[in-house]
N, C-alpha and C positions, 0 to 999 in steps of 0.2 A: 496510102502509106505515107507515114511521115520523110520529110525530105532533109528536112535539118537535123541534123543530130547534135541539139541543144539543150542543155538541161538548168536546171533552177535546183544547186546543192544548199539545199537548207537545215541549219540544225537549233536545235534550244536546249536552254540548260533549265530546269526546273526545278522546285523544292521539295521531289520525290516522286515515285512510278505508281502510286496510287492513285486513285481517280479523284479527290480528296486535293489532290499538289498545285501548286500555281505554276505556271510558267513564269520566270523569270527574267529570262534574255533569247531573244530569236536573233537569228543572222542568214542572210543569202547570198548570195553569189552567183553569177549564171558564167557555164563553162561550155566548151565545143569541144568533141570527142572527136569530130575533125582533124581542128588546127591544132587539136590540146593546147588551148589555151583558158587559163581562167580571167577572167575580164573583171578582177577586184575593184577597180576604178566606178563598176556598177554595183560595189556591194550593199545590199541594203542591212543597218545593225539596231537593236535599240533593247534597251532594258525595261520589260513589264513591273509593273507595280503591285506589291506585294505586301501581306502584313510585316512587321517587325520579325527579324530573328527572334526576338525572347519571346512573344507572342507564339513564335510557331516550334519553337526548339524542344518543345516535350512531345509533340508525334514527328518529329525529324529522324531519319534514320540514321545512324551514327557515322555515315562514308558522312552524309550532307552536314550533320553538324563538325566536322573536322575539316572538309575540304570545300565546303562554299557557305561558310558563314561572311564575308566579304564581298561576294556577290550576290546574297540575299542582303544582306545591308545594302549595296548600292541601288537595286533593283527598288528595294523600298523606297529608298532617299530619291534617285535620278529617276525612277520608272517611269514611264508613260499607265493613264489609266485604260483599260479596255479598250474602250470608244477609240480614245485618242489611237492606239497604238493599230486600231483593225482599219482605221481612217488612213493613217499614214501608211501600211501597208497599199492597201487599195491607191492610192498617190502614186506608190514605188513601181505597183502592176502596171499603173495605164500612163505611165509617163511615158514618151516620146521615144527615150533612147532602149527604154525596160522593151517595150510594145515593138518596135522597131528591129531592134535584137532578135526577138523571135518570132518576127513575120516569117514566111505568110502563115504559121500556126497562130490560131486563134486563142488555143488554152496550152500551158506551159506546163510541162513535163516533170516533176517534181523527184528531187535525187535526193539520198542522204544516205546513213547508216540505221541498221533498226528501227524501221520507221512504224513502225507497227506498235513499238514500245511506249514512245509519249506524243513522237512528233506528231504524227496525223491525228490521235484520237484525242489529243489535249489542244491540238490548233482545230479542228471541226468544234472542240466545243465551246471555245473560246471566240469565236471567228462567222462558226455559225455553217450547218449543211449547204444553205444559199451561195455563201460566199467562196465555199470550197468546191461547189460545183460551175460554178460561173467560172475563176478564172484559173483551175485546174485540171488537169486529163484527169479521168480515171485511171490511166497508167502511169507506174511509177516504174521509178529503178532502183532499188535498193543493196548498196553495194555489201551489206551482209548476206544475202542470198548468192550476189554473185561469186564472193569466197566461199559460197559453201559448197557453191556447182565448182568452183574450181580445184577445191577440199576433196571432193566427192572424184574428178576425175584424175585425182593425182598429178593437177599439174604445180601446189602449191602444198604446202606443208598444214596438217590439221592444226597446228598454232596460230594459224590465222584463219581460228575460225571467229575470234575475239580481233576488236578494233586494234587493240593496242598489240596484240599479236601479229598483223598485220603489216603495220606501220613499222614495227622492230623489221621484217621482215624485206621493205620494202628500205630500207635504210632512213627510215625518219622518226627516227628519236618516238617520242614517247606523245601519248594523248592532250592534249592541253585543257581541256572541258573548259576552253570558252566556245561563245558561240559562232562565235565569228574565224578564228581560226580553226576549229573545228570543221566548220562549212568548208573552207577553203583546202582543207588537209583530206579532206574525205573527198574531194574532188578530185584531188591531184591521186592520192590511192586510188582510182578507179581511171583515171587516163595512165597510171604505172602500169596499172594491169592491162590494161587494151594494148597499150606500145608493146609491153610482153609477147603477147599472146601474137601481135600482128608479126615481131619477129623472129618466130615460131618455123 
């Protein structure tokens, strides 16, 4: 049995949900369901590199060409390549204080929202089977399934079966679809719910 109860909230923002899309920007944060604290001072952030907007804005789906044409511009401009960015990852996993954090767990537990959507099956392919089985559980936590068991038992409102459903719910304003606040705001919804439930 795991003894820590540590997680690694990650999320990305990409240039659509087709298998087809780039990722554009990853971000993490490791959180304790413990102390509920989130430990931002370890967060890891960086922006992938990508073709041009005008390049890619005739298969873009029209939320992406209205709401991240700016972040697919920086992503192009600042991005890291591939390599570069699965290299600096791997840095971020076996550094001192990342490693250290989630001793004595060996592989890090991976949290987010919808991970099923882009996050896993766009980082495995970008990142590689190897690398996601080296220094991640096969277990996750993904806090859309836990709104939906909590949907499901009536102890929260079917409006937050959606993210931003959620978050309205929980008193925190609205979605930001970056990635880095994003990571951090889907952490903090998921220790809201645990302090909930534990003062139940």
């Amino acid at each position: 049995f795991r003894i820590l109860m540590k997680y690694l909230s990650i999320d990305i923002e990409a240039t659509g949900l087709k298998q087809h899309d780039y990722i554009i920007e990853f971000a993490a944060v490791p959180f304790n369901t413990d102390t509920g604290l989130i430990e931002e001072s370890l967060a890891f952030h960086s922006y992938v590199r990508c073709p041009s907007f005008e390049s890619l804005k005739g298969r873009l789906d029209q939320w992406v060409i209205d709401h991240n044409k700016d972040l697919i511009t920086q992503a192009h401009t600042e991005g890291l390549d591939l390599l570069t960015f699965k290299q600096k990852i791997e840095e971020y996993l076996t550094s001192k204080k990342i490693a250290g954090y989630f001793a004595p767990e060996k592989k890090i537990t991976l949290f987010g929202k919808s991970m099923n959507a882009i996050d896993l099956p766009f980082l495995t392919r970008d990142l590689g089977w190897d690398f996601m089985q080296k220094y991640f559980s096969h277990r996750i936590l993904d806090l859309s399934s836990t709104a939906f068991s909590l949907v499901d038992s009536k102890l929260i409102p079917p409006s937050c079966q959606s993210g931003s459903g959620l978050m309205k719910h929980l008193g925190m304003g609205d979605v930001c679809h970056t990635a880095l606040e994003d990571s951090v705001n889907t952490a903090r919804m998921y220790l809201k719910l645990v302090s909930n439930m534990r003062s139940r």
